[in-house]
C-alpha positions in Angstrom: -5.1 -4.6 -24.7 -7.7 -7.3 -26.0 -10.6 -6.4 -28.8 -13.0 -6.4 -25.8 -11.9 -4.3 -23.2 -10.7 -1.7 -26.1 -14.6 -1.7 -27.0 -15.6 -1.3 -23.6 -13.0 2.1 -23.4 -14.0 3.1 -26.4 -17.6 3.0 -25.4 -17.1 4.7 -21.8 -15.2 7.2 -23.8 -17.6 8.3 -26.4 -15.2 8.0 -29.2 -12.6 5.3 -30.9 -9.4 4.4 -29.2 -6.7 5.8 -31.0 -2.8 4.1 -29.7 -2.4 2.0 -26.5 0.9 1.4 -24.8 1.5 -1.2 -22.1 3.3 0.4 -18.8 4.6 -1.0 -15.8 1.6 -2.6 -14.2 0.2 -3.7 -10.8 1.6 -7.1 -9.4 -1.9 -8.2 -9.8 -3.4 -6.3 -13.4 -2.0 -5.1 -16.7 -1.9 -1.1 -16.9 -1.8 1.0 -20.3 -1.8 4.4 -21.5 -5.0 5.1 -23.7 -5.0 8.0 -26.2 -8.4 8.6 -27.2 -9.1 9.9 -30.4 -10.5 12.8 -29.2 -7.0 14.0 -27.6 -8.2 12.6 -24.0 -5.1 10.4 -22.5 -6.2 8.1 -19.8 -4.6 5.0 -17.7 -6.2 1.9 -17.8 -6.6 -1.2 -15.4 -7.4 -4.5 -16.4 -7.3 -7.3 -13.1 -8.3 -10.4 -12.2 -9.1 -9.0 -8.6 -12.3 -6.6 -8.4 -10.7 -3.1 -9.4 -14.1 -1.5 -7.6 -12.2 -2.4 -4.2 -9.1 -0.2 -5.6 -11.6 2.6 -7.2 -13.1 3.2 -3.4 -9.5 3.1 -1.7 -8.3 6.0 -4.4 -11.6 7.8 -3.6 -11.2 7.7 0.0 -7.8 8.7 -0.2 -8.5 11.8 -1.8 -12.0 12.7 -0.5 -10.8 11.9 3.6 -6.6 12.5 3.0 -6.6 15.0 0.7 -3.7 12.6 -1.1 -2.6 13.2 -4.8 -3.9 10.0 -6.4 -5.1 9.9 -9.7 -8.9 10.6 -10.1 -11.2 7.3 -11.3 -12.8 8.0 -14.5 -15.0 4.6 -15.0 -14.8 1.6 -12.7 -16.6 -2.2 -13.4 -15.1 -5.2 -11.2 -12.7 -6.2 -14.1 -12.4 -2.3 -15.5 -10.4 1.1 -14.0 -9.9 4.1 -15.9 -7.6 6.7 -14.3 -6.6 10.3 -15.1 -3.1 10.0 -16.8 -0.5 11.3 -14.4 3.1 12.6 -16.0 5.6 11.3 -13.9 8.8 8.6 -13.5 9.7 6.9 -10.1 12.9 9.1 -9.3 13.6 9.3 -5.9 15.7 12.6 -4.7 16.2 14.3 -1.3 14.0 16.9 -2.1 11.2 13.8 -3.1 11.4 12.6 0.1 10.9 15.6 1.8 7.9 16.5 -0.2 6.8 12.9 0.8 7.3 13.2 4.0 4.9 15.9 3.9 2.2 14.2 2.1 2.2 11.1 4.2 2.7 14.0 7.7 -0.9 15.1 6.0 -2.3 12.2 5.3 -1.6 10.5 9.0 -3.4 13.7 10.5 -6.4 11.8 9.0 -7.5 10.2 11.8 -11.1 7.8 13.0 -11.7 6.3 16.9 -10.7 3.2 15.8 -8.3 1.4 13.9 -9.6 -0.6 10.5 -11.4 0.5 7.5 -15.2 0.7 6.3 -14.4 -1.5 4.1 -11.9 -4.9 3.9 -9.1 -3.8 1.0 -6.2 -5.2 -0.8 -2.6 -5.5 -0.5 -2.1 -6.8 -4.2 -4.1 -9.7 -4.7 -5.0 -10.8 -1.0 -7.6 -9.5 1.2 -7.3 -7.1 4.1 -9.6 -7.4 7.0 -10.8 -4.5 8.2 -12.6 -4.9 11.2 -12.8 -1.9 13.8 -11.4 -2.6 16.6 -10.4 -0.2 19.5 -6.7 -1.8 20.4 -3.9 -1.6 18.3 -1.8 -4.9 19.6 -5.5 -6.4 19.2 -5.7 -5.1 15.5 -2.2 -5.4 13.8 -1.7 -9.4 15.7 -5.7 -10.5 14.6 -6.1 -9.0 11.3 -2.7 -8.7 9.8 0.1 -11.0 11.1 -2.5 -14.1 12.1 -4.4 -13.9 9.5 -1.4 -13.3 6.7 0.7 -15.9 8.6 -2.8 -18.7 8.7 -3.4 -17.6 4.7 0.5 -18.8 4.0 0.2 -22.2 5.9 -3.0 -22.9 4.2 -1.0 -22.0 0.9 1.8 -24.3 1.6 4.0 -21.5 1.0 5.1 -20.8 4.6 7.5 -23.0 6.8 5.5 -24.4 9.9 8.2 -23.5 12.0 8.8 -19.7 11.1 4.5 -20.1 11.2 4.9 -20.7 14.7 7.8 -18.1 15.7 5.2 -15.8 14.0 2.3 -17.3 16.3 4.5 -17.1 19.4 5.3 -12.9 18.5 2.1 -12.1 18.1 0.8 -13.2 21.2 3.8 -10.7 23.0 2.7 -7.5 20.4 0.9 -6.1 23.4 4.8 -5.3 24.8 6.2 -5.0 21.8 3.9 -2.1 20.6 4.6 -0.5 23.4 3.2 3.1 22.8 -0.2 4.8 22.0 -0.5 5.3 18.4 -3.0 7.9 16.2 -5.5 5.8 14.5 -3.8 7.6 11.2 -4.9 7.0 7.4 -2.2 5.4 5.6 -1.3 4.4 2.0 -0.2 1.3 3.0 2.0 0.2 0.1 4.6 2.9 -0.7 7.5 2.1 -2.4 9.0 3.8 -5.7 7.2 2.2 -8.4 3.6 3.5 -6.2 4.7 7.1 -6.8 5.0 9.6 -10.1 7.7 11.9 -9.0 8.7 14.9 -11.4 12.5 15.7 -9.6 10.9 17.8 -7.5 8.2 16.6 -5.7 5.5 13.1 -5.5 2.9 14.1 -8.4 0.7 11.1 -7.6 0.9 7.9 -5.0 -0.5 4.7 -7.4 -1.9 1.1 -6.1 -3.3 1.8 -2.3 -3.5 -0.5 0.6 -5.1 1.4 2.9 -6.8 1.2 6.5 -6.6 3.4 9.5 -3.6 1.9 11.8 -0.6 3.5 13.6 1.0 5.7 11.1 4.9 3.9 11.7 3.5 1.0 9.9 3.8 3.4 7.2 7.4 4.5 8.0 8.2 1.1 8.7 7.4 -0.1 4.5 8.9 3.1 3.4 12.1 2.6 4.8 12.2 -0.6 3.8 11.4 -0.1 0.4 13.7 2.8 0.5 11.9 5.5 -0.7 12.4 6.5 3.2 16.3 7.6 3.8 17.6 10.3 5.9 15.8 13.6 4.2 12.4 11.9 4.7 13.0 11.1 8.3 14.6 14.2 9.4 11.4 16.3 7.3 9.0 14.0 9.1 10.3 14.2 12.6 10.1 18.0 11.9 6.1 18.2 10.8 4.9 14.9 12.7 7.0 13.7 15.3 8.4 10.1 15.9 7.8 8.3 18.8 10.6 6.9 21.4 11.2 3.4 20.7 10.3 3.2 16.5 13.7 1.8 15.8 12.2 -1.7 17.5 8.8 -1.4 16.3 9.8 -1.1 12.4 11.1 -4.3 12.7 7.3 -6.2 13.8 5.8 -3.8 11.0 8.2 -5.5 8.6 6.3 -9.1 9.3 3.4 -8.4 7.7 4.8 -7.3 4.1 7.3 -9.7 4.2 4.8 -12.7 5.1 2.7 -10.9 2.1 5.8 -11.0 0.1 6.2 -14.6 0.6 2.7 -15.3 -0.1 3.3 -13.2 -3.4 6.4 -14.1 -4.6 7.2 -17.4 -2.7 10.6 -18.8 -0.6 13.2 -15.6 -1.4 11.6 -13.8 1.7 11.7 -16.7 3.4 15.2 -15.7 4.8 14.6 -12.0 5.3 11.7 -12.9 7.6 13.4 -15.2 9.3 16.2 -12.7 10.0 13.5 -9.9 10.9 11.6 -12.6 13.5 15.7 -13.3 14.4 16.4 -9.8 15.3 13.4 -9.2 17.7 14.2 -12.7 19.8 11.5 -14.9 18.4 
């Protein structure tokens, strides 16, 4: 951590900064554990995006889901201090069925319309968050054509898979073929976003959230794989799983793999082309 943002801690905190130890960070920031000299231990959150967008995501996460996420301390656009959370990224049966719960909860968080007061992040791109009353509308404006125009403009994505892409969105009103909740979600679940103790999700890290039909949700978390069969069958018990999600995951896959590809570049070039393969297009 450099001489200035330890200053700028130590400040905020009242009193010196005592040891600091870099963790596992945020695909778009550098994260550390603080121990104050005061006995205080805190997590901070250097970026080169505004942290104030990922302050307000945490905050409305807790104040409207009621999710465990870690409660902002101090926040400046290039600052986040977080309450320390104990926890690892362990992944049992028993954690997904106390996730499956939590994310249950947090989908019965509900608005009128899909979107988000707000546009947020999925790492370091934006998400528009327009309100908008239709699903198909929502998911094919603001997430596949805009992630899929972002990537051309980047040079990062083929114009032919661009195209393919194009071509699917314009048929989303069939293939979203069912009514969803306009549900709070995460939006960015996988392992490394939660501290698990064993036993249970202690906190849920790094949001990307909006109000959109809760199987995106299930859609990223089975991909990622925090998702297997405990979580599903726990789910289906407390929430319920619509007829025809075994299709549908495979659309919601589009938009983080076309954010992976913007992120990481041409290795998710053929898992999206095998997801666009699988649904005809």
């Amino acid at each position: 951590m450099d001489e200035s943002t330890t200053t700028a801690v130590a400040d905020w905190a009242g009193c010196p900064v005592q040891t600091v130890t870099e963790l596992d960070g945020g695909l778009v920031g550098t994260v550390y554990r603080v121990d104050l000299a005061d006995d205080r231990r805190v997590v901070v959150k250097t970026a080169r995006t505004d942290l104030r967008t990922e302050a307000k995501m945490l905050a409305h996460l807790r104040s409207e889901g009621g999710l465990r996420v870690p409660e902002v301390y101090h926040v400046t656009p290039d600052l986040l201090v977080l309450e320390f959370v104990m926890g690892d990224s362990t992944i049992t049966p028993t954690v997904e069925r106390d996730l499956a719960d939590r994310l249950a909860a947090l989908h019965g968080t509900q608005r009128d319309q899909f979107g988000f007061p707000f546009d947020t992040l999925t790492g370091k791109y934006r998400q528009p968050n327009p309100w908008t009353a239709d699903w198909a509308t929502f998911f094919g404006d603001e997430r596949l054509r805009h992630a899929t125009r972002r990537a051309r403009e980047e040079d990062v994505l083929p114009a032919d898979l661009g195209e393919r892409l194009t071509s699917l969105a314009a048929d989303l009103p069939g293939l979203l073929d069912h009514d969803p909740t306009q549900s709070l979600i995460h939006g960015d679940v996988w392992s490394a976003n939660l501290l698990t103790d064993g036993e249970s999700v202690r906190a849920f890290l790094d949001p990307a959230c909006y109000y959109a039909d809760p199987e995106v949700e299930l859609a990223y978390a089975e991909w990622t794989e925090v998702a297997g069969d405990a979580f599903f069958e726990r789910y289906r018990e407390v929430a319920g799983v619509d007829s025809g999600y075994d299709e549908r995951k495979h659309v919601y896959r589009l938009y983080p793999l076309l954010t992976h590809v913007r992120h990481f570049g041409e290795e998710y070039l053929d898992p999206l082309e095998a997801t666009l393969e699988t649904l005809g297009y």
